[in-house]
C-alpha positions as CSV (number, residue, x, y, z in Angstrom):
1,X,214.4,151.4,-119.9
2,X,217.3,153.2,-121.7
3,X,217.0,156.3,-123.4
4,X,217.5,154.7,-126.6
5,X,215.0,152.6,-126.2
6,X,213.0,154.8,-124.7
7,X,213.3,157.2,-128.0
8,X,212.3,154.3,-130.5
9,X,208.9,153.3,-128.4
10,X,208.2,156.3,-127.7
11,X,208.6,157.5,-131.4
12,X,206.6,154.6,-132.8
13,X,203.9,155.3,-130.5
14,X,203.4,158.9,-131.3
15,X,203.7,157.7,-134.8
16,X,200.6,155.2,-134.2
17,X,198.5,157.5,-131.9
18,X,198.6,160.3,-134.6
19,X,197.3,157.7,-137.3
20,X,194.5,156.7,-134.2
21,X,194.2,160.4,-133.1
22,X,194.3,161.8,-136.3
23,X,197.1,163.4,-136.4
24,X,206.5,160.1,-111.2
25,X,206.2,164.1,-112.1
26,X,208.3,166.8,-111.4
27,X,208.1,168.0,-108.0
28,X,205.8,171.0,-107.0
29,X,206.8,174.1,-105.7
30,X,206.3,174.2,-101.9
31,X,203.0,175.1,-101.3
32,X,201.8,176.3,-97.9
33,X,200.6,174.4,-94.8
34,X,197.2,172.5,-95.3
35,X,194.6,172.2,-93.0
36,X,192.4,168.8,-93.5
37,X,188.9,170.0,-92.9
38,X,186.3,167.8,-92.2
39,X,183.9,167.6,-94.8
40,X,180.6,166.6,-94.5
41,X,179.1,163.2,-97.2
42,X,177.8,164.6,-100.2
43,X,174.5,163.7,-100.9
44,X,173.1,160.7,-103.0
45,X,172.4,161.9,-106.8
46,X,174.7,163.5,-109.6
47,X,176.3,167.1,-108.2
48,X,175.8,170.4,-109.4
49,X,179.4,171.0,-111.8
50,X,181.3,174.3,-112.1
51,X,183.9,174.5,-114.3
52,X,185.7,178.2,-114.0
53,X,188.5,178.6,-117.3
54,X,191.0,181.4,-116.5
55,X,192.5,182.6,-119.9
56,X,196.6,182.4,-120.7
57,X,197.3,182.1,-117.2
58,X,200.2,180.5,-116.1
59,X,201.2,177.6,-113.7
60,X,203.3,180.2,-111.5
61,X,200.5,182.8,-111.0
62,X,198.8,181.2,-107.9
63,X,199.9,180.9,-105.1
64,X,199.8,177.4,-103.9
65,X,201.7,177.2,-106.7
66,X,204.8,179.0,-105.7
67,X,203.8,183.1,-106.9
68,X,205.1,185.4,-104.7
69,X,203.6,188.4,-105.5
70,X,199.5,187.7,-106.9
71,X,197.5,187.0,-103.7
72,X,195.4,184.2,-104.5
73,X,193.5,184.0,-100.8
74,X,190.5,182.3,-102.6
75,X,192.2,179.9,-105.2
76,X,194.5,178.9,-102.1
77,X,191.6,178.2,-100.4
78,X,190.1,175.6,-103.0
79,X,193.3,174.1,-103.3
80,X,193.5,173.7,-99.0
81,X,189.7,172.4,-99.2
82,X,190.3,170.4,-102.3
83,X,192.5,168.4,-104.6
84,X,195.9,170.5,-106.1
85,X,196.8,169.0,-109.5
86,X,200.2,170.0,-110.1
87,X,200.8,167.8,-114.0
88,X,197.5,168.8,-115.5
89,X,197.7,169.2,-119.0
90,X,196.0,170.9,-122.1
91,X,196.2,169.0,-125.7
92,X,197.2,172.2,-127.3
93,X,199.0,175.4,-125.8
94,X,196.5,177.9,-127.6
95,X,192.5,179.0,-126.6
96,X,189.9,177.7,-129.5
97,X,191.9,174.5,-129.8
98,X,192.0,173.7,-126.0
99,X,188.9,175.3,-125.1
100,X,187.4,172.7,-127.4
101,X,188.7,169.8,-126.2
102,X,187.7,170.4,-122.6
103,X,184.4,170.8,-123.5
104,X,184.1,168.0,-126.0
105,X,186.6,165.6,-124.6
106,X,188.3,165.1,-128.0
107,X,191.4,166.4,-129.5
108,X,192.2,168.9,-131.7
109,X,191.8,167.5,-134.9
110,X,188.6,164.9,-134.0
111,X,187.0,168.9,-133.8
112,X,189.0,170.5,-136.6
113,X,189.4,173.0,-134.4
114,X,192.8,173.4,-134.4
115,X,193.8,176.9,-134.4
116,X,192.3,179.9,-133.3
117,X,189.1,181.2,-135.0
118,X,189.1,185.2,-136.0
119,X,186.5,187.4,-134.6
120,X,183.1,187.9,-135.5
121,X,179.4,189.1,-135.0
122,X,175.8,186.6,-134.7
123,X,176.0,188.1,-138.5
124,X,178.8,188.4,-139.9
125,X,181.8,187.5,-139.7
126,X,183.8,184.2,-140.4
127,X,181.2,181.6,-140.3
128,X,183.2,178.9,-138.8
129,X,183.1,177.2,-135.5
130,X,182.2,174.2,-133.5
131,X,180.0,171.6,-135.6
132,X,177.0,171.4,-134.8
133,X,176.9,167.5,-134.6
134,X,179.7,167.8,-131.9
135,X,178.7,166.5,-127.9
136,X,179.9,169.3,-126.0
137,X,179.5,169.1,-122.0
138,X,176.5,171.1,-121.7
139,X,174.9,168.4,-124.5
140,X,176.1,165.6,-122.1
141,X,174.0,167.1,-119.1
142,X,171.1,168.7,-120.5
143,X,170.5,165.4,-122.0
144,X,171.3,163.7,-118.1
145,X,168.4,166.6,-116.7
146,X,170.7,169.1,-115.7
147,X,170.0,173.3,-116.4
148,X,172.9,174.4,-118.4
149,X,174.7,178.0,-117.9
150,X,177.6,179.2,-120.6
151,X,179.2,182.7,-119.1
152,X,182.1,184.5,-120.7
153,X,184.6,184.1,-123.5
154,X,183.4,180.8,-126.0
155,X,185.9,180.8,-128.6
156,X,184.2,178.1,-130.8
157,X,182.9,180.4,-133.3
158,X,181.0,183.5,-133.1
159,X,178.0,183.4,-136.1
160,X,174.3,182.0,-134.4
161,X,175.1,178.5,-135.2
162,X,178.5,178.2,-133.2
163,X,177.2,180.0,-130.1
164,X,176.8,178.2,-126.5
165,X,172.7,178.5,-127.1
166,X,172.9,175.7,-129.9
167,X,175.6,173.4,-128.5
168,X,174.1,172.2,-125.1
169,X,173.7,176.2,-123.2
170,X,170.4,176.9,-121.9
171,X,171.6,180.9,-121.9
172,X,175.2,182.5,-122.1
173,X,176.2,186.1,-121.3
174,X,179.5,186.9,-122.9
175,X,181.6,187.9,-125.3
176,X,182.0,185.3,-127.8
177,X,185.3,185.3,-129.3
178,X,189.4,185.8,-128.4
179,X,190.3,189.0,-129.2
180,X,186.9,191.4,-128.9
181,X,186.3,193.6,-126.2
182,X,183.6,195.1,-127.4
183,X,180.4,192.9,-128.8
184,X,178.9,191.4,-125.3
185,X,176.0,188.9,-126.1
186,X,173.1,187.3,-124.2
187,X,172.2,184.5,-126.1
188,X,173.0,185.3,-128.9
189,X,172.1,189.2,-128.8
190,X,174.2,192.3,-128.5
191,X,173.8,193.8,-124.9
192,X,172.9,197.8,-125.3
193,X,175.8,199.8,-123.6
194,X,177.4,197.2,-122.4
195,X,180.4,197.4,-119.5
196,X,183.9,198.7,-120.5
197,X,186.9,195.7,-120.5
198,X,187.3,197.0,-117.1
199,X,184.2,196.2,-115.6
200,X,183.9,192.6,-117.7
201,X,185.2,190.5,-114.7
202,X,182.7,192.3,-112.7
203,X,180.1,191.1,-115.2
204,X,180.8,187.9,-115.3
205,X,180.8,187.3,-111.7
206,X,177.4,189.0,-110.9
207,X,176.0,187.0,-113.5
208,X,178.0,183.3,-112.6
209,X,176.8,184.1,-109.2
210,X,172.8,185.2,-109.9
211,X,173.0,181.4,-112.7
212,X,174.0,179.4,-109.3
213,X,171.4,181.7,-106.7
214,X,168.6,181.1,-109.4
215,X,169.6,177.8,-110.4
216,X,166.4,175.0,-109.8
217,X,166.6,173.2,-106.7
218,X,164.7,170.1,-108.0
219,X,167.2,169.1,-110.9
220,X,171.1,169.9,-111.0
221,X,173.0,172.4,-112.9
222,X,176.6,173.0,-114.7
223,X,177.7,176.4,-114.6
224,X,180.7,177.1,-117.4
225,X,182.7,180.5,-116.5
226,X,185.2,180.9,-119.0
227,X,187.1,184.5,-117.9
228,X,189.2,186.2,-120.8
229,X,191.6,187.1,-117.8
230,X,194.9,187.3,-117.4
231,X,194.8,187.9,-121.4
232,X,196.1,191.1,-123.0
233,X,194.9,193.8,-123.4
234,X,195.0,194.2,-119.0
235,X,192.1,195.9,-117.7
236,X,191.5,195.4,-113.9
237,X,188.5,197.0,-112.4
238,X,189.3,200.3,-110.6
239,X,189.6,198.6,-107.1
240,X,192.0,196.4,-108.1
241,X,194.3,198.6,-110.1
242,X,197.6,199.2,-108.8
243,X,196.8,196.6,-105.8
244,X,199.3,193.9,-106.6
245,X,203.0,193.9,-106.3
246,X,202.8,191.9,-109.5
247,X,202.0,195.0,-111.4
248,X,199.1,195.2,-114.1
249,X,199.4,191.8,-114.4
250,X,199.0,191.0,-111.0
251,X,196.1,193.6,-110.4
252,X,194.1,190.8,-112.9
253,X,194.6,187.8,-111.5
254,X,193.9,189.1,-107.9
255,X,190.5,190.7,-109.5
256,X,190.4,187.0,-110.6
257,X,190.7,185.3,-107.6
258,X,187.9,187.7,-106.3
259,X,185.5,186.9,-108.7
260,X,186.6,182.6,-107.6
261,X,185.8,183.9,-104.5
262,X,182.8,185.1,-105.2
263,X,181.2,182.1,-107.0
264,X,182.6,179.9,-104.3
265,X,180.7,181.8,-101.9
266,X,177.5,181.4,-103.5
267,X,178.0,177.7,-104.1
268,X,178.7,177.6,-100.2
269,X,175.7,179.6,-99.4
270,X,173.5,177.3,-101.7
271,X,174.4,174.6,-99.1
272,X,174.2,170.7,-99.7
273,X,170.2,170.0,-98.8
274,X,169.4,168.7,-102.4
275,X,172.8,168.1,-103.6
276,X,176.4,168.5,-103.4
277,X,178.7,170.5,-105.9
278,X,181.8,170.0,-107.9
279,X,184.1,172.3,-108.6
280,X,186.8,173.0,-111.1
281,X,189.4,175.4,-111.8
282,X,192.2,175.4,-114.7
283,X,193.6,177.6,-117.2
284,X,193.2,177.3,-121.1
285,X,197.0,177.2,-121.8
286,X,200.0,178.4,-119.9
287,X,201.3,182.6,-120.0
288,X,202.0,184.6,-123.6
289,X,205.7,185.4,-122.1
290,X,206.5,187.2,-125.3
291,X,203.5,190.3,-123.7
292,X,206.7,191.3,-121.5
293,X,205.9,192.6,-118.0
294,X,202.0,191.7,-119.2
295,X,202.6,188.1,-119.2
296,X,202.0,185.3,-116.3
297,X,204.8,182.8,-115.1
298,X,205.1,179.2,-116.0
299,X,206.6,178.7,-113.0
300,X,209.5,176.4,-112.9
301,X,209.2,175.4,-116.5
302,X,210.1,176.3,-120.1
303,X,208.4,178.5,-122.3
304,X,204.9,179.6,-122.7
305,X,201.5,179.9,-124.5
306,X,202.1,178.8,-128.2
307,X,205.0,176.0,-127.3
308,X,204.6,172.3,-126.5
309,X,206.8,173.2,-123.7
310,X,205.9,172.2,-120.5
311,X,205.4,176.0,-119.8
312,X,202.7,176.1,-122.7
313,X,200.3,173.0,-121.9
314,X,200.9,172.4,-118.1
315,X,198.4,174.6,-116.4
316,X,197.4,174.7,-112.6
317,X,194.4,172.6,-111.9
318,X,192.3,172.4,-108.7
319,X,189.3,169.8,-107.9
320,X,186.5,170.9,-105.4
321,X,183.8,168.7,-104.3
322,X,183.6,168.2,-99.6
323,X,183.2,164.8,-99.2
324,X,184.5,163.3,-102.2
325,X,188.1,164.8,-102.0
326,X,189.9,164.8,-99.3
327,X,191.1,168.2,-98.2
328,X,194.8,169.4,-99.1
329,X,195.1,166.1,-101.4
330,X,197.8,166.9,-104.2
331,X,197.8,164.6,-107.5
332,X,201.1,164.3,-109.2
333,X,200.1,162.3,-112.2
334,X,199.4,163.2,-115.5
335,X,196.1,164.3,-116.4
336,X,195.0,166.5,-119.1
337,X,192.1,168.3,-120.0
338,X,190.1,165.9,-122.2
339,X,190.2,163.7,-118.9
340,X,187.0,166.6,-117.3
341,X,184.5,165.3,-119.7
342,X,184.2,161.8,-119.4
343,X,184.9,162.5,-115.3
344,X,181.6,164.8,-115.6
345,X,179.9,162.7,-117.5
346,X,179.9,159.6,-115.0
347,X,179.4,162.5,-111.9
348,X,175.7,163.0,-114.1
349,X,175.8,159.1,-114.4
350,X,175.4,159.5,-118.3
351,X,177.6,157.3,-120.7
352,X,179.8,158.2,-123.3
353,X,178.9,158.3,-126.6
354,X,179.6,154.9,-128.8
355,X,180.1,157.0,-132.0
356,X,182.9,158.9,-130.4
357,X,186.7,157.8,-129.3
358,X,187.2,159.0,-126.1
359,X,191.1,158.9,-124.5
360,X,190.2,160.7,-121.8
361,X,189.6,159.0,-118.5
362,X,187.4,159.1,-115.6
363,X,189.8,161.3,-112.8
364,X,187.4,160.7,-109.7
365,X,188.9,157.5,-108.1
366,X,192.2,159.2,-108.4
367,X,191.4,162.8,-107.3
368,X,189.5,160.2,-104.3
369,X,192.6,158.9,-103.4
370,X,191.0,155.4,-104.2
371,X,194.0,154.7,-106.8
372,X,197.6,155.8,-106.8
373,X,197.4,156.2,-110.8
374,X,195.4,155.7,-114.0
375,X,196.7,152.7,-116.4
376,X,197.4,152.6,-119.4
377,X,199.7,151.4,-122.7
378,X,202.9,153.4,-122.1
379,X,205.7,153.5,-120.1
380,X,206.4,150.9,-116.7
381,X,201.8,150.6,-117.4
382,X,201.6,154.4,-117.4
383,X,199.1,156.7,-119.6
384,X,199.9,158.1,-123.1
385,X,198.9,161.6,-123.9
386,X,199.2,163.5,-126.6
387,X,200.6,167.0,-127.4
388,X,199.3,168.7,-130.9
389,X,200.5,172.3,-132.7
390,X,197.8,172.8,-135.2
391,X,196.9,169.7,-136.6
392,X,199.6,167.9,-136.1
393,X,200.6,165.7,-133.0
394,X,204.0,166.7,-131.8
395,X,204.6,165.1,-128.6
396,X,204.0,162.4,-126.2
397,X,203.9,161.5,-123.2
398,X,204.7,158.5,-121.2
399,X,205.5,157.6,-117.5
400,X,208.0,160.5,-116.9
401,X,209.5,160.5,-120.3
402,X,208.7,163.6,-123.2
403,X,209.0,162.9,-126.7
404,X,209.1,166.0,-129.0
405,X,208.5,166.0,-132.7
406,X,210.5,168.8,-134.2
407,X,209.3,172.3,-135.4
408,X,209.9,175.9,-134.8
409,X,211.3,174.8,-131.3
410,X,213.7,172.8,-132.4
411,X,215.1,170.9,-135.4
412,X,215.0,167.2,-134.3
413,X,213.3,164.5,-132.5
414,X,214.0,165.8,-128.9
415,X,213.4,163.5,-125.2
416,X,212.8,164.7,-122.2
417,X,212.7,163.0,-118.7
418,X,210.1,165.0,-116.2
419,X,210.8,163.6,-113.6
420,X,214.9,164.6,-113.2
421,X,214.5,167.5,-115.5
422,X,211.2,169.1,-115.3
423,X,212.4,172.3,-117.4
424,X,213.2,170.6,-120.3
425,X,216.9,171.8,-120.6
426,X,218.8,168.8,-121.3
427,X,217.9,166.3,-124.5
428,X,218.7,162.6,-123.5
429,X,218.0,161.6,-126.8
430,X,221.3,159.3,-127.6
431,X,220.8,159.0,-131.3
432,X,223.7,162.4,-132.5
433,X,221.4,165.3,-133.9
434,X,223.2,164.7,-136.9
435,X,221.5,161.3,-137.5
436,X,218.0,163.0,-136.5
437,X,217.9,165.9,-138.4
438,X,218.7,163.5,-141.7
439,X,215.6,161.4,-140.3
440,X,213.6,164.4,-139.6
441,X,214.4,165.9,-143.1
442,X,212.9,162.2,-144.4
443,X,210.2,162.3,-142.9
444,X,207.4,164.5,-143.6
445,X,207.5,167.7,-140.6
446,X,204.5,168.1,-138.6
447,X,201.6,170.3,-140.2
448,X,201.4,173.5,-139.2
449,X,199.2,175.8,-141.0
450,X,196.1,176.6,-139.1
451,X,193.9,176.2,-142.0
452,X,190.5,173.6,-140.6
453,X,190.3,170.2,-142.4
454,X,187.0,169.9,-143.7
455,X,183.8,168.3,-142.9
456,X,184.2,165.5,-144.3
457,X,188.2,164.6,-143.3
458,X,186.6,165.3,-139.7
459,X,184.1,163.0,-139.9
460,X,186.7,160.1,-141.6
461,X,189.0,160.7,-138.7
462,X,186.2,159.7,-136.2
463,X,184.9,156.9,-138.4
464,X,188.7,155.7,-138.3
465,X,188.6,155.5,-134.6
């Protein structure tokens, strides 16, 4: 297909997937040798899920995806034993938006979550968050039988009636919102002299590892670990300060990849008798480069946190469950985040909900190796995925093409090919920018405030599904 052609259809189908929506990949760095492990069959029944969330880290900052200086022993170790995903993306390049979607499968504006909530108290504060007739994961599995665990940062509002306790959590120990570092909760109570910033990681991990120890043996469970690391401000624990030869930054990932290492180890020691368990680990969105010498590495591609750049919504990714996944497997095709929830969902053997529109898909026959790629209605049969900033969808895409609505990044309609330029320097766009920028100035931009549609324009876009 030419890239004239390519422009227009992709063009007109962004334009139609916003009205819906409301609003081969690049190669991977060389990773090193993998081992194939035998693994032993998982037993019969729905798996115990962990899903562990870093925060702004970027695709370069582990090592089996091409850092050089962070020592990643454990999250190397998932990838060896697992599946590496190496085009995973997020809908939205900043934390309450894509948290959200992960954990509801929708996009950005289905939630009106579309930008990132302020900070608050269980009593004060902005009262704004998740709504409460929203399906998050842990609803999806408590309802399937399954004891439900929320640790660490939520992001999805911070009042009683957004917290993880009344959308699907049995109990949650954390810290509720982006930018505190100093209001810990357990359910939704303020711990008494709760640990420094420093000793959070720590926290987290004692209690992620005590929720899968204690978990019931007779029914499964879904542990969510959301860490507010790498984000700024930096605060590794004292053992792991001035450990890396990645600096501060460094020091918290590695503290990081201990506290992976630590779960992992009690998910091993837990053993398969009763049932197996999957694991997952990804990022929220990719490195806040403008932090300096505090900020992670998007690897080999453009931009960061805050960008539809590749370097902004393409986030490492790793799948964990012996048995299932081959060992060392690595999955080049576009996923994204929203994909997790109805892949969970069919693990618990649950169904989605009809009053929902769900464009995610169900990853486990191709993180089994059972298909080479997911179909759908884009390019050469591939799948169509959405990009958003704020409320408004921005890009698409399609087989290996990119198509970019313009904004702050740039003034025009912009296309990208992945899969000969996966850094996004060259626009193959043929129309002159001339002729764009006189079409882009016709047409309405993209939306950009961060301002929540209301109730009701939420519930319209879902009924308009």
């Amino acid at each position: 297909m030419s890239s004239r052609r390519t422009a227009f259809f992709l063009g007109a189908a962004l334009a139609c997937l916003t009205t819906a929506c409301g609003g081969s990949s690049p190669t991977a760095p060389p990773s090193p040798p993998v081992v194939a492990l035998p693994s032993p069959t998982p037993p019969p029944g729905p798996p115990n899920v962990v899903i562990i969330l870093a925060d702004d880290m970027g695709y370069g900052d582990i090592g089996v995806y091409g850092a050089r200086l962070n020592k990643t022993p454990n999250l190397d170790r998932l990838a060896a034993e697992g599946v590496r995903m190496t085009d995973f993306r997020v809908p939205s390049a900043l934390c309450t938006p894509s948290r959200a979607a992960l954990l509801t499968g929708l996009y950005p504006p289905r939630t009106g979550l579309v930008g990132n909530l302020p900070s608050g108290s269980p009593t004060e504060g902005i009262t704004d968050g998740i709504d409460d007739d929203e399906i998050t994961l842990g609803d999806a599995l408590r309802e399937r039988g399954y004891a439900t665990a929320a640790v660490g940062k939520w992001h999805l509002g911070s009042t009683v009636p957004y917290l993880p306790l009344r959308h699907g959590f049995d109990s949650y120990f954390g810290i509720s919102n982006g930018d505190q570092t100093f209001l810990l909760l357990r359910g939704s109570s303020p711990v008494k002299d709760p640990p420094g910033l420093d000793l959070i990681t720590k926290a987290y991990t004692e209690e992620a590892v005590q929720v899968v120890k204690s978990a019931p043996r007779d029914r499964p469970f879904f542990l969510y670990l959301a860490h507010r690391s790498p984000h700024v401000p930096l605060a590794p624990a004292p053992e792991f300060r001035g450990r890396s030869a990645g600096g501060a930054y460094g020091d918290v990932v590695e503290e990081l990849d201990w506290s992976v290492g630590e779960v992992m180890k009690a998910v091993r020691d837990r053993g398969t008798a009763e049932r197996s368990t999957v694991v997952f680990f990804t990022s929220d969105n990719g490195p806040w480069l403008s932090q300096g010498e505090e900020a992670g590495s998007a690897g080999p591609f453009r931009a960061g946190k805050n960008t539809p750049y590749e370097g902004g919504v393409r986030v490492p990714a790793l799948a964990w469950w012996p048995g299932r996944y081959s060992a060392g497997r690595v999955v080049s095709e576009p996923v994204m985040s929203l994909d997790l929830f109805p892949t969970i969902v069919a693990m618990a053997k649950g169904q989605l909900s009809p009053a929902r529109k769900y464009y995610g898909a169900d990853l486990t026959p191709l993180l089994a190796g059972e298909v080479a790629r997911l179909p759908g209605a884009g390019v050469d049969g591939s799948r169509e995925l959405l990009g958003y900033y704020f409320g408004a969808a921005i890009s698409i895409r399609s087989g290996p093409w990119k198509f970019l609505r313009p904004g702050y990044w740039d003034l025009v309609d912009t296309l990208y090919n992945l899969q000969t330029d996966p850094a996004e320097t060259t626009d193959v766009d043929p129309t002159p920018r001339s002729h764009r920028a006189r079409r882009s100035r016709r047409r309405a931009g993209p939306r950009t405030s961060s301002r929540r549609p209301s109730r009701r324009s939420r519930r319209r876009e879902r009924a308009s599904a």
